[in-house]
VOMARBA-677025 format. One record per residue: residue in three letters; x, y, z of N, C-alpha, C, O in turn. Coordinates in pm, whole numbers, plus 32768, in hexadecimal, padded with zeros to 4 digits. Example, Ala and Ser with C-alpha at 12.3 -4.5 7.8 and 13.67 -1.06 7.14 Angstrom:
ALA85277DC7830C84CE7E3E830C85287EB6830C85907EB4834ESER85057F1F82C485577F9682CA850A80038313853D80728324
! end
This chain:
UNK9EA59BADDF6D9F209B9ADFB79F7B9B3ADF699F5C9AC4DF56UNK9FED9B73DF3DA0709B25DF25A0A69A6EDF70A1089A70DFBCUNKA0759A0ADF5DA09D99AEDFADA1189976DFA8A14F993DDF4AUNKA13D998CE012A2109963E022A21598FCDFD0A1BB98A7DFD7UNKA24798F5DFA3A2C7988DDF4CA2CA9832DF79A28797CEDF5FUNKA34A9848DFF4A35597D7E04AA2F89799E0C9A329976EE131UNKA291979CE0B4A2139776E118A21496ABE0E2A22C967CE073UNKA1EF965CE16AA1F295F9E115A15F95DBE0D6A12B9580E094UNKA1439631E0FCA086960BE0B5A08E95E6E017A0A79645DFCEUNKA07F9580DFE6A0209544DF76A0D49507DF3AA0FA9503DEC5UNKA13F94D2DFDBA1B8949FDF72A1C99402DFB0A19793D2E016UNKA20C93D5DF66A244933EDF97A29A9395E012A2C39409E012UNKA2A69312E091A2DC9355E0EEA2E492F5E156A28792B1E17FUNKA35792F4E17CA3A09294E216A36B92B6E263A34F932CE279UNKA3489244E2B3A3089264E33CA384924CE3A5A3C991E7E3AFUNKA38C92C1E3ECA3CF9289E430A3A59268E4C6A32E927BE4E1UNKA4039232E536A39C91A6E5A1A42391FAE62AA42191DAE6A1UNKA4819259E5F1A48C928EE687A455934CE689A4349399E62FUNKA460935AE712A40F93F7E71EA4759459E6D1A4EC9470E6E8UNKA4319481E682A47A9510E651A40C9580E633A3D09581E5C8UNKA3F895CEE684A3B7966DE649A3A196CBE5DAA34A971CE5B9UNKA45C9685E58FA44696E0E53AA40196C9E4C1A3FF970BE459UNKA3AE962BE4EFA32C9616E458A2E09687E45FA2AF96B7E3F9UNKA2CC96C7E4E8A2369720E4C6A26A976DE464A2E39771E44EUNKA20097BCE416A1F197E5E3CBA193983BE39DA13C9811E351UNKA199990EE3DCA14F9944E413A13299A1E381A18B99DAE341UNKA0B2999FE362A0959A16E2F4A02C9AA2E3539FD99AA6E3ADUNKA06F9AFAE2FDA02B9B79E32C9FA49B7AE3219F819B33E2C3UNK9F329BBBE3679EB59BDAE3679EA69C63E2FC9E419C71E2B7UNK9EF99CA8E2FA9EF59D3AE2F19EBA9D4CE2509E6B9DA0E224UNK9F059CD2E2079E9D9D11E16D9E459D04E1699DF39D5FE15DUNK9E279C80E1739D7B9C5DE1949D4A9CC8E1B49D2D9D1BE15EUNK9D3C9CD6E2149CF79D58E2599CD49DD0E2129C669E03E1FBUNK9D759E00E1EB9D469EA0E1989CEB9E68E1139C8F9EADE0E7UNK9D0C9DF0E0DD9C919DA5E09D9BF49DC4E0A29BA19DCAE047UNK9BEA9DD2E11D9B7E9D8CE13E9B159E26E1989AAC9E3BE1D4UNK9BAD9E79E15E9B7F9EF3E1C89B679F10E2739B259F65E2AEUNK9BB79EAAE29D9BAA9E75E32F9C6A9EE3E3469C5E9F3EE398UNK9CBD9EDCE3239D1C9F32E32A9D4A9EF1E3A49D2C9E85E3D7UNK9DC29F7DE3D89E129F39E4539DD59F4BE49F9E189F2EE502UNK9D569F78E4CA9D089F6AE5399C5E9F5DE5179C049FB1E512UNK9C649EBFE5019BFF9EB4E5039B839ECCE5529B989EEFE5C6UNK9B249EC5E5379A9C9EE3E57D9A489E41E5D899D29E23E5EBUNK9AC39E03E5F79AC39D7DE64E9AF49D4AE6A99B6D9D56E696UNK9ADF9D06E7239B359C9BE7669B349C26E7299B299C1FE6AEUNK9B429BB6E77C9B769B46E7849BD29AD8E7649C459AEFE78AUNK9BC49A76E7329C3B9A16E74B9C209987E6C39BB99961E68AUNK9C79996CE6BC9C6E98FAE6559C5E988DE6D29C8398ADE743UNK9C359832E6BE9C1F97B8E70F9C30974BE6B09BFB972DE645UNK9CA4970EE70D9CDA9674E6E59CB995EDE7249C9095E4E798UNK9CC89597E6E29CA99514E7289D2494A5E6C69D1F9494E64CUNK9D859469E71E9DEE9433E6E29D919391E7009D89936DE776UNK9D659355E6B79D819284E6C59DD2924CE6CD9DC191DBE6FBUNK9E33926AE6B29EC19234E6779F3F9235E6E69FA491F5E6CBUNK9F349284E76E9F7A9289E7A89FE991F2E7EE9FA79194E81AUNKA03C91EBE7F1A0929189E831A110919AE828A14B91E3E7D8UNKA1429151E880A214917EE8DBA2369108E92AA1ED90A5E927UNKA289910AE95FA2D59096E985A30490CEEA06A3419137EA14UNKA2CC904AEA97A2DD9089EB07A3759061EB09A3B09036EAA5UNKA3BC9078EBA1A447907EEBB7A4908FE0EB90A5098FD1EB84UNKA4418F89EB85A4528EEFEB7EA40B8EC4EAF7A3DA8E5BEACEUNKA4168F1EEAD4A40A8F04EA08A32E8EBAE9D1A2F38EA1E967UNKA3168EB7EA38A2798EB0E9FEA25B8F34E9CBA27A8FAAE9D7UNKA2048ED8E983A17D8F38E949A11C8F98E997A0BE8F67E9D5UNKA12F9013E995A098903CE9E3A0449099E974A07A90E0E91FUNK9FC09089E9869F6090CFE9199EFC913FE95A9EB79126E9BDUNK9EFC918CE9309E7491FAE9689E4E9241E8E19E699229E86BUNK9DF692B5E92D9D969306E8DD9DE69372E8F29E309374E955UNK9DE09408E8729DF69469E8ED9DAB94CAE8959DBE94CFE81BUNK9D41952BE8E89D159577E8E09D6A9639E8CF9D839676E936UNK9D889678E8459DDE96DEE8289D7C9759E8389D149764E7F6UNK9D9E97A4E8859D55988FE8569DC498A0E8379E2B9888E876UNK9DB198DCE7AB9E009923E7639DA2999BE7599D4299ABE70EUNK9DE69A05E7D49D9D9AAEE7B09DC49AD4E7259E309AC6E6ECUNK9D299B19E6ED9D3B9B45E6839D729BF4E6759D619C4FE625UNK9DC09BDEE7009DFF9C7EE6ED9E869C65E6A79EC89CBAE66BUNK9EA59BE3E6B89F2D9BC3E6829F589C12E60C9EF89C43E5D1UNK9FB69C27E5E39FF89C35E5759FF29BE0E4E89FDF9C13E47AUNKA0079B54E5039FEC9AE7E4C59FB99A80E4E09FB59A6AE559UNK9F839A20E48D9F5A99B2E4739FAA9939E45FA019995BE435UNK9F9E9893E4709FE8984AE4819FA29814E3F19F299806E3DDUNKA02897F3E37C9FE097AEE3289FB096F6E369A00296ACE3A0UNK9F3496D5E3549F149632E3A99F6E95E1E36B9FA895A4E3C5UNK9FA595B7E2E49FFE9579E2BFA075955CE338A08794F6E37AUNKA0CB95F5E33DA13B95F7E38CA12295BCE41CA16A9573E461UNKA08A95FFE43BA07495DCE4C1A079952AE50FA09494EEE576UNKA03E9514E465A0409481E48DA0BA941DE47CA0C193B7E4C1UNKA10A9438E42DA1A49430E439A197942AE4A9A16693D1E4EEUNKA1CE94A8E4CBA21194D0E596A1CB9466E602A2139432E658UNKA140944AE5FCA0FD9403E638A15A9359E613A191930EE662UNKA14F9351E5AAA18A92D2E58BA25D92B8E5EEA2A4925FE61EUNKA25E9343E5D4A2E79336E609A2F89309E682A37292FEE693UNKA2AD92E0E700A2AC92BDE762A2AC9240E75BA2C991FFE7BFUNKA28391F4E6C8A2609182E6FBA2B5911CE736A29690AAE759UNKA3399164E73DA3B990C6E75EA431913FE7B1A4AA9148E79CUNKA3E99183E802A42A91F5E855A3F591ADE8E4A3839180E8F0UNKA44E91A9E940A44691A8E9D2A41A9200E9F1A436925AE9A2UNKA3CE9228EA55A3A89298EAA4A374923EEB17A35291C9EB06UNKA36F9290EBADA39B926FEC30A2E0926BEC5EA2AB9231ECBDUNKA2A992B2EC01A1EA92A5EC43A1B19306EC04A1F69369EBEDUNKA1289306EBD7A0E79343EB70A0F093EAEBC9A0EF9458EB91UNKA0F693DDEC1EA10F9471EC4DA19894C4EBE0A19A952EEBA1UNKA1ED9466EBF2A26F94A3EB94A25E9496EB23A2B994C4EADDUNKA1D5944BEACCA1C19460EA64A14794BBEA26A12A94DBE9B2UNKA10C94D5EAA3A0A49545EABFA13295FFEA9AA14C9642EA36UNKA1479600EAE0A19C965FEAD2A1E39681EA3FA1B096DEEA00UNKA25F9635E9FFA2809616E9A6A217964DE916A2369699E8BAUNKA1AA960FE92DA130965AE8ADA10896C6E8D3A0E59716E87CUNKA0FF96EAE95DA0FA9785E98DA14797E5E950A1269846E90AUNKA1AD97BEE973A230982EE95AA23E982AE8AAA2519890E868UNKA23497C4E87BA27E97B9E7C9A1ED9815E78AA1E99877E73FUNKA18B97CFE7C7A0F897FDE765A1309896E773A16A98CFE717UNKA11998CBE7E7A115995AE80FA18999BCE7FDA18E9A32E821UNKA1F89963E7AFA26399ADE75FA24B999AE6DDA27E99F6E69EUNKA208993AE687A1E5994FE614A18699B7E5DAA1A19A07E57FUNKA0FD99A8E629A09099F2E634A0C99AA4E620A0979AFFE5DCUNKA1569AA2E688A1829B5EE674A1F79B31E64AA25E9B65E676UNKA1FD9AC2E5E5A2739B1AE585A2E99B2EE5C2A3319B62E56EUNKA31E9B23E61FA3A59B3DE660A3AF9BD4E6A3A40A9C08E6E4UNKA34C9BFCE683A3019C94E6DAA3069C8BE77CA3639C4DE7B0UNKA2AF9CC0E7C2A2909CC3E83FA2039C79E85DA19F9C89E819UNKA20C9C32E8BEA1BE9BD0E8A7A1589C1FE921A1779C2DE997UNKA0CB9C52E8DAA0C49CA7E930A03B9C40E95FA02A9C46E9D9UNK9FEB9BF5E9269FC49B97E96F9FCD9B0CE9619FE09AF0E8EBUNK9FC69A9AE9B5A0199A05E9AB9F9C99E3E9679F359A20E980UNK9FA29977E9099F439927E90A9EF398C0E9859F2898BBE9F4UNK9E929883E9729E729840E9FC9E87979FE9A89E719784E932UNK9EB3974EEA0E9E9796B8E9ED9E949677EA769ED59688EADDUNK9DF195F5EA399DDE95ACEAA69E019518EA429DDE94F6E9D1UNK9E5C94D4EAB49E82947EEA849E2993E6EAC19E5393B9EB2CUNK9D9E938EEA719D2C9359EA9E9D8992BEEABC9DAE928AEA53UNK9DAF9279EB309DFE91EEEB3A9D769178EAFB9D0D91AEEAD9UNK9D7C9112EAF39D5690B6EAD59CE99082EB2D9C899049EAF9UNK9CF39094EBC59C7B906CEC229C359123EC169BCA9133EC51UNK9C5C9177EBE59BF291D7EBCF9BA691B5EB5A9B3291DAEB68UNK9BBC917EEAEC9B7A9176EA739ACA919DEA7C9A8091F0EA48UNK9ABD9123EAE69A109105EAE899A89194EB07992D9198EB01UNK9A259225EB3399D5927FEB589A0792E8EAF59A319354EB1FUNK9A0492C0EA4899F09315E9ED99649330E9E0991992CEE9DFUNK994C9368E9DB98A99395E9A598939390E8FC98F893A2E8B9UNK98089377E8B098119359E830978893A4E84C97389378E89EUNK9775940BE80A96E29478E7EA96DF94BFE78B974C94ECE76AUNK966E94E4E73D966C9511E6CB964A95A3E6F5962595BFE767UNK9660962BE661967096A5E6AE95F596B0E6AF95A69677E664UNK95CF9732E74295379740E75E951097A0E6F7956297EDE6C5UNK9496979EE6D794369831E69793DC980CE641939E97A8E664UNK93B89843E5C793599830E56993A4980CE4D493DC9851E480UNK93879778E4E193BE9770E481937897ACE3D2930597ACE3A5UNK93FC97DBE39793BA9836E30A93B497A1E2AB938297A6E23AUNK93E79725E2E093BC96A5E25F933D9691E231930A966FE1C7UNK931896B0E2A592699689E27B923996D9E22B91CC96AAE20BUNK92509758E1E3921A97A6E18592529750E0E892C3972FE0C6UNK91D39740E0A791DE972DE01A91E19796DF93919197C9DF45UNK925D9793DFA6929D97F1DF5D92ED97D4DEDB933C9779DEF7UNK92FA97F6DE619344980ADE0893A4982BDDF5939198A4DDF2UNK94239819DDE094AA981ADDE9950C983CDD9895729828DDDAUNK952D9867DD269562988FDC8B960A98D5DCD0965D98E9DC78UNK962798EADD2896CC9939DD4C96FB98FDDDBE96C298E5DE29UNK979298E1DD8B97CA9878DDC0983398B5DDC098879862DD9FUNK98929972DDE198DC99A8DE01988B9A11DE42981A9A35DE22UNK98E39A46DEB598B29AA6DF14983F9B2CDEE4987D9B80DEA2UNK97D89B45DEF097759B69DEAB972F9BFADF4196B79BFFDF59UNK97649C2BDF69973B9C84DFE096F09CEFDFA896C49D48DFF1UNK96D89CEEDF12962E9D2EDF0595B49CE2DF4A95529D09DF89UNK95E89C59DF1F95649C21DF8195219C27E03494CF9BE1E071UNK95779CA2E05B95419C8BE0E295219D24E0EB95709D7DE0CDUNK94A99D35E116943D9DA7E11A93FD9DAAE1B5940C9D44E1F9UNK93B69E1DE1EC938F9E2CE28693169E61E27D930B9EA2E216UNK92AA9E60E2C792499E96E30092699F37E34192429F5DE3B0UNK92B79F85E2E292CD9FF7E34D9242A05CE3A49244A07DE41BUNK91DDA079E3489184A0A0E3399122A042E3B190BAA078E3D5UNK91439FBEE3E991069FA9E45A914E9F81E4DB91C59F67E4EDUNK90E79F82E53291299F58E5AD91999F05E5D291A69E99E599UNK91F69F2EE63592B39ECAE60692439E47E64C91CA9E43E662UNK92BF9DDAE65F92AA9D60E679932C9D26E6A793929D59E679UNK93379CC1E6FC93859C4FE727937F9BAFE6FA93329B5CE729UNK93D99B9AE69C93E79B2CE66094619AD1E66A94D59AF4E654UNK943E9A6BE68894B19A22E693948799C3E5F0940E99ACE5FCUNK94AC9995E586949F9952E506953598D5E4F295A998EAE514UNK95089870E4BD959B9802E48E954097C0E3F894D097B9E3C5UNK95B997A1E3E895CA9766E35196389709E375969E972BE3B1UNK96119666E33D965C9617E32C96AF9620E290971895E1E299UNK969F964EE22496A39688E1BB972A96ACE1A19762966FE146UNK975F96F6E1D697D6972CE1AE984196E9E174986F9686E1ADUNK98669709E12198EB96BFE0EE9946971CE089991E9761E02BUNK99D19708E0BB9A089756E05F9A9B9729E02E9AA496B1E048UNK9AF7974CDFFF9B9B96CFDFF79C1696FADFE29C369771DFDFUNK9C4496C0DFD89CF796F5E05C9D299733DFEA9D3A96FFDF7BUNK9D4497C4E0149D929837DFAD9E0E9813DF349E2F9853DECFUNK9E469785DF739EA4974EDF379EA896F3DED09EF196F7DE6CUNK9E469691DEF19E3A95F7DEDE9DB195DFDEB39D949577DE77UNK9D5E9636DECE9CD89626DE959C8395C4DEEA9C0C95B3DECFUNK9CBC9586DF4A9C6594EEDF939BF1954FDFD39BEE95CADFD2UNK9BA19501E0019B0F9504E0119B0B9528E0C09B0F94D5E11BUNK9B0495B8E0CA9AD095B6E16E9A3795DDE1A999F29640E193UNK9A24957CE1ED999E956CE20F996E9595E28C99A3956AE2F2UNK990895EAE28F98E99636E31098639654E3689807966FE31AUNK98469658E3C797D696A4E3DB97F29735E41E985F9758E44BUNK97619793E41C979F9809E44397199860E48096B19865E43EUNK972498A3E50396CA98B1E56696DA9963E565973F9997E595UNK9690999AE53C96959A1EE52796399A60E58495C29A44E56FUNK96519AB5E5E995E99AC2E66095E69B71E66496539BA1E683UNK95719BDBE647959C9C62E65595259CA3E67794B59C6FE67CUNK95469D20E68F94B29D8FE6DD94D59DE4E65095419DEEE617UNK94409E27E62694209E8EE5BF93C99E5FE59093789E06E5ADUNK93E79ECFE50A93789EAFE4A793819E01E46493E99DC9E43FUNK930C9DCFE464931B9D2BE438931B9D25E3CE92D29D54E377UNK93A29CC5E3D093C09C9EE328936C9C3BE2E693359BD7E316UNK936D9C6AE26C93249BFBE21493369B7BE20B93999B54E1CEUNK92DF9B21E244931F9A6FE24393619A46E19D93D59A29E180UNK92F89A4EE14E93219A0CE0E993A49A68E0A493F69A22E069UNK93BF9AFAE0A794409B1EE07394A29AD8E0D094FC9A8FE0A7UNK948B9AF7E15A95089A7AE16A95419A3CE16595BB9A43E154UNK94DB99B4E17794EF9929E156952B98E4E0AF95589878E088UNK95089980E06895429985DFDE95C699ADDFE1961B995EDFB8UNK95E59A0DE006966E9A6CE03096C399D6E053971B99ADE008UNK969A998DE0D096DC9930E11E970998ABE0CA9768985FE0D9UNK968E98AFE05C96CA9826E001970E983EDF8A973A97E3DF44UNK971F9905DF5E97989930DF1D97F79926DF029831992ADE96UNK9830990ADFC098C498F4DFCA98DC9849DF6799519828DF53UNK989A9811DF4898AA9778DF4499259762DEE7997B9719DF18UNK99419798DE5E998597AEDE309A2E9810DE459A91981CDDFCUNK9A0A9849DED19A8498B9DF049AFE9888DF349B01983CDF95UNK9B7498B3DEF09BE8984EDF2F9BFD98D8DF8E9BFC994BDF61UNK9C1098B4E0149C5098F4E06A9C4698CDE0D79BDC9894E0EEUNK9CC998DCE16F9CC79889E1C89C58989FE2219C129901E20AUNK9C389849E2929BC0984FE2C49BA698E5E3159B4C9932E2F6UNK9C0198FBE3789BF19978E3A49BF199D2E35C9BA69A27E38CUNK9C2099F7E2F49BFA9A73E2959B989A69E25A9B6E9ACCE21FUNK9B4699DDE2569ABE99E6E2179A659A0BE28E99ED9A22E27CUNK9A9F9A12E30C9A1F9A32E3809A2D9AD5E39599D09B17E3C3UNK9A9D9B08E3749AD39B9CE3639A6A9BADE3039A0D9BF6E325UNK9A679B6BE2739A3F9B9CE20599A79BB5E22E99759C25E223UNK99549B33E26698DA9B25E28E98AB9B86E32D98399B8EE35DUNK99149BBAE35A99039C0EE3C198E39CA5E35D986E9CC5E345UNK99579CFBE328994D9D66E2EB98EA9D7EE2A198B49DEDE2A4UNK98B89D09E243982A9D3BE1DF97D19D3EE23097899DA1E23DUNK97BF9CAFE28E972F9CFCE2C697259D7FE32896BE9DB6E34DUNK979A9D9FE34397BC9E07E3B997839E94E34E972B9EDEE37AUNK97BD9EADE2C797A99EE7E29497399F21E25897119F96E25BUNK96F09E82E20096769EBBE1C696109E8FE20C95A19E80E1DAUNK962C9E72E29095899E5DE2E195B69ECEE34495629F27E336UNK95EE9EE6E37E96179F61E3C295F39F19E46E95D89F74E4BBUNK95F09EA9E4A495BA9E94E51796019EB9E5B196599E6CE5D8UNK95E89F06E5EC96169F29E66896729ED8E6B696DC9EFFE6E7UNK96469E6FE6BC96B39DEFE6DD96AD9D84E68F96449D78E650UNK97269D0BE67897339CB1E60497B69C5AE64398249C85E667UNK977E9BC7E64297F99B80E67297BE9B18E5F3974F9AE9E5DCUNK984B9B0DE5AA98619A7CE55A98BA99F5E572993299EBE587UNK985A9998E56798AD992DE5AB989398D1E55D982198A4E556UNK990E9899E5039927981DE4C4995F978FE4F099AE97A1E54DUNK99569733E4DA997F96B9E541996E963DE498991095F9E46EUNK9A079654E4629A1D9613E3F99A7F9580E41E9AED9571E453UNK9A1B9523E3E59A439488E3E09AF69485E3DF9B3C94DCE3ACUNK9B289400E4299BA993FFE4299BDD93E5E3AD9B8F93D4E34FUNK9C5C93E0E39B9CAF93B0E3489D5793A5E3649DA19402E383UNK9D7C9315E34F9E1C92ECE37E9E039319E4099E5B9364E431UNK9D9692FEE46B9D8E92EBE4F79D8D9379E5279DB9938EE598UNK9D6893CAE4EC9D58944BE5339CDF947EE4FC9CBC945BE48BUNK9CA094C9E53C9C1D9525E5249C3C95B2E5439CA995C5E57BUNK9BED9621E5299BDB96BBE50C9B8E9703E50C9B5F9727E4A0UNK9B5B973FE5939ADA977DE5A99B0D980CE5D39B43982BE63DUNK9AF19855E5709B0098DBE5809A709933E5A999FD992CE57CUNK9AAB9985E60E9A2599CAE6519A769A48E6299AED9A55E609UNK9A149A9FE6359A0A9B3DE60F99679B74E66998F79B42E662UNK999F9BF9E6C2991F9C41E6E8994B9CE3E6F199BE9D03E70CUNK98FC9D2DE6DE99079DAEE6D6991B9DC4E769996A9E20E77CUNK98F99D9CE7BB99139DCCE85D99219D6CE89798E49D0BE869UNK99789D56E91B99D39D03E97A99539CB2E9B898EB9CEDE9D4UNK99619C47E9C598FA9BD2E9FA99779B41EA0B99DB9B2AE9C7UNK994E9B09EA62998B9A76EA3999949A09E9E8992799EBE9B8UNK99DF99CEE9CC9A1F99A0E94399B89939E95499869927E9C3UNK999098EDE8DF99219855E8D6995297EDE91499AE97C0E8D1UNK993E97A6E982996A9756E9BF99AF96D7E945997D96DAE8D5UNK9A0E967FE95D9A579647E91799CF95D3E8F199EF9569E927UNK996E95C6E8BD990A9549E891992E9538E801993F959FE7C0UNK993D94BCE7C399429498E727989F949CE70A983F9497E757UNK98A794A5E698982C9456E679983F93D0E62F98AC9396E62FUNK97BD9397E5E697C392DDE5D2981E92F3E579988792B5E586UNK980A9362E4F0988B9341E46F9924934FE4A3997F9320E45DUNK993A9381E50199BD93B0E54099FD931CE5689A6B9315E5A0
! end
């Protein structure tokens, strides 16, 4: 994929401290994809999942107020928010009046969910919960459930995306696996910085091979590309060369400039991962 020009990712750049929208800054899904062989209709649901730190605005009498806010960005969207811009826009509130986080609840509703389609039809809103300050104490902090693939001692030599390495048991009985890897790491399509992840891969079929995995998974380490297209990327190969009946991928990559990025992907409709960080988050 071609990366805009004018994106502010990897530039010197003003912050600015009142609300303006038009920082976001929405890139298409669509190359990736035919990339990746996922096309305009992929073989997935779900949603990017956000978590802003950084939130704060100024009530009607010029204080400070601070929260959390929890972002679904459906991955039926059209586009993607570059995090750079996003975090701009986030910053733009910081010396803006607004009348109560309800009106600033809204406000990231409406801008996210016109960036996300591009100036299209906004055919679904994003969701945001906006967490106040006496909610804090009821974030939850849990690590993802399943079997973890770290514990295998394994050998390691490829450090770009490697999807020969993942092989299946076709020839025996399917299976139900839920598998995570703290492991993952891969870095920003632009700028090269270091994004750090874990990633909870849960599916029915033929059972995949632990150790091609866990190899496949520490491939990416070297891969510049943004986080959700690496869970696209890590959705399609194993969808492909393990062939498993059902397959949900779920990444939950460490913050950076106060925002985090947990992209989920499942072959069939279930409910989204409840909003939990884990400890690196």
């Amino acid at each position: 994929m071609t990366y805009e020009t004018n994106s502010p990712l990897g530039k010197a750049t003003a912050y600015a401290d009142q609300y303006d929208p038009a920082l976001l800054f929405p890139l298409p899904r669509l190359a990736k994809r035919e990339e990746i062989g996922a096309g305009a209709r992929p073989p997935f649901f779900g949603a990017d999942l956000w978590t802003a730190y950084e939130l704060s605005w100024l009530n009607p009498r010029g204080k400070p107020q601070v929260a959390l806010a929890h972002i679904t960005v459906p991955c039926e969207s059209t586009h993607i928010v570059e995090s750079k811009s996003f975090k701009l826009y986030l910053n733009s509130f910081n010396g803006t009046r607004f009348t109560d986080a309800s009106e600033v609840q809204a406000k990231l509703r409406a801008d996210i969910s016109q960036a996300v389609w591009s100036g299209g039809p906004v055919q679904a809103s994003v969701g945001v919960r906006v967490v106040m300050p006496e909610q804090f104490g009821t974030e939850r902090v849990a690590e993802l459930a399943g079997l973890s693939l770290d514990r295998l001692d394994i050998e390691c030599t490829r450090y770009t995306p490697a999807p020969d390495l993942l092989t299946a048991a076709f020839d025996e009985q399917p299976v139900d696996e839920v598998l995570t890897s703290d492991l993952l790491k891969s870095n920003c399509l632009v700028t090269s910085q270091p994004d750090w992840g874990s990633v909870q891969i849960a599916y029915s079929g033929p059972q995949i091979e632990q150790a091609g995995l866990l190899q496949y998974l520490v491939s990416f380490r070297n891969h510049n590309e943004f986080h959700e297209q690496c869970v696209e990327r890590i959705f399609m190969d194993v969808w492909t060369r393990c062939r498993p009946v059902k397959l949900a991928v779920y990444a939950r990559y460490t913050r950076r400039g106060g925002l985090d990025i947990s992209p989920f992907r499942t072959s069939h409709p279930q409910a989204l991962p409840a909003a939990v960080r884990n400890a690196r988050q």
